[in-house]
N, C-alpha and C positions, 0 to 999 in steps of 0.2 A: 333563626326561627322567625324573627319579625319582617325580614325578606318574604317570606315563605306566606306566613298571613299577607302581608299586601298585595303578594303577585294574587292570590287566591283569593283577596275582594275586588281587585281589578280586572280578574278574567269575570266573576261572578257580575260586575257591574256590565261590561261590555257584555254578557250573556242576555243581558236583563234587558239591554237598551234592543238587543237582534229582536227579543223576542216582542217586546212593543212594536215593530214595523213590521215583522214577519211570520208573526205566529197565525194570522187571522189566512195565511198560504196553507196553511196544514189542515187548517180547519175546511177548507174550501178542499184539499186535495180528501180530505176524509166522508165528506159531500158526492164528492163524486164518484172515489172505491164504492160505497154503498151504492149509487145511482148503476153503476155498470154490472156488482159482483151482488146485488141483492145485501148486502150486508158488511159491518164494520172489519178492518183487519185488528188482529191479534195485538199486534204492537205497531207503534209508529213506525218501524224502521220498513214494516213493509210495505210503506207507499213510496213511491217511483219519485221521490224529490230527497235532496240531499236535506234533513232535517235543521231548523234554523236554532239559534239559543246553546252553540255549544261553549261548554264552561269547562277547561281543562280537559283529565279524561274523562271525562261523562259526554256521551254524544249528544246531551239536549237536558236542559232544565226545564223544558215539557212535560207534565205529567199526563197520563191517557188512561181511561177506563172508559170501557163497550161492555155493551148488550146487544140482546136481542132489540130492545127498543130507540136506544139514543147511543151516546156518546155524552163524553164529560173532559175537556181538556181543559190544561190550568198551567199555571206559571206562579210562583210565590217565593216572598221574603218575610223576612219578619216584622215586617209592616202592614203589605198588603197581598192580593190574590186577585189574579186576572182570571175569569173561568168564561169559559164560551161552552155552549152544548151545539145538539147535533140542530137544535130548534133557535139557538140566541147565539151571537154574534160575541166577542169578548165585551166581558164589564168590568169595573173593577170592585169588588165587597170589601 
């Protein structure tokens, strides 16, 4: 079982590290679905780029919520929160 925890904070840490150099690609691909389709897709998975941040079987420790108005992407541990909107670029809170 203590195998099992460490592979599953080493995959979660290598997710964490993707998603600091990669995540700010999604946000730009989300930029642009909006620029073409007039508005946000549903879920990440359907933009045209293999999504970055995967952690085991979870395809992305990305989290996404849309509107009519914006967008809200984020990334989180139990320390901190990266969030970027469809107006700010990632921060961290």
């Amino acid at each position: 079982m203590l195998a099992g925890v460490i592979l599953g904070q080493q995959q979660f840490n290598r997710a964490w590290d993707d998603c600091a150099r990669r995540a700010p690609i999604v946000r730009a691909a989300l930029l642009e679905h909006h620029a073409r389709n007039g508005g946000y897709p549903a879920r990440l998975q359907e933009l045209p780029l293999q999504l970055p941040c995967r952690c085991g079987f979870r395809d992305t420790i990305l989290h996404y919520l849309s509107n009519d108005r914006g967008f809200r992407l984020w990334y989180s541990n139990d320390r901190e929160q990266h969030v970027a909107t469809d107006r700010l670029a990632f921060v961290k809170q």
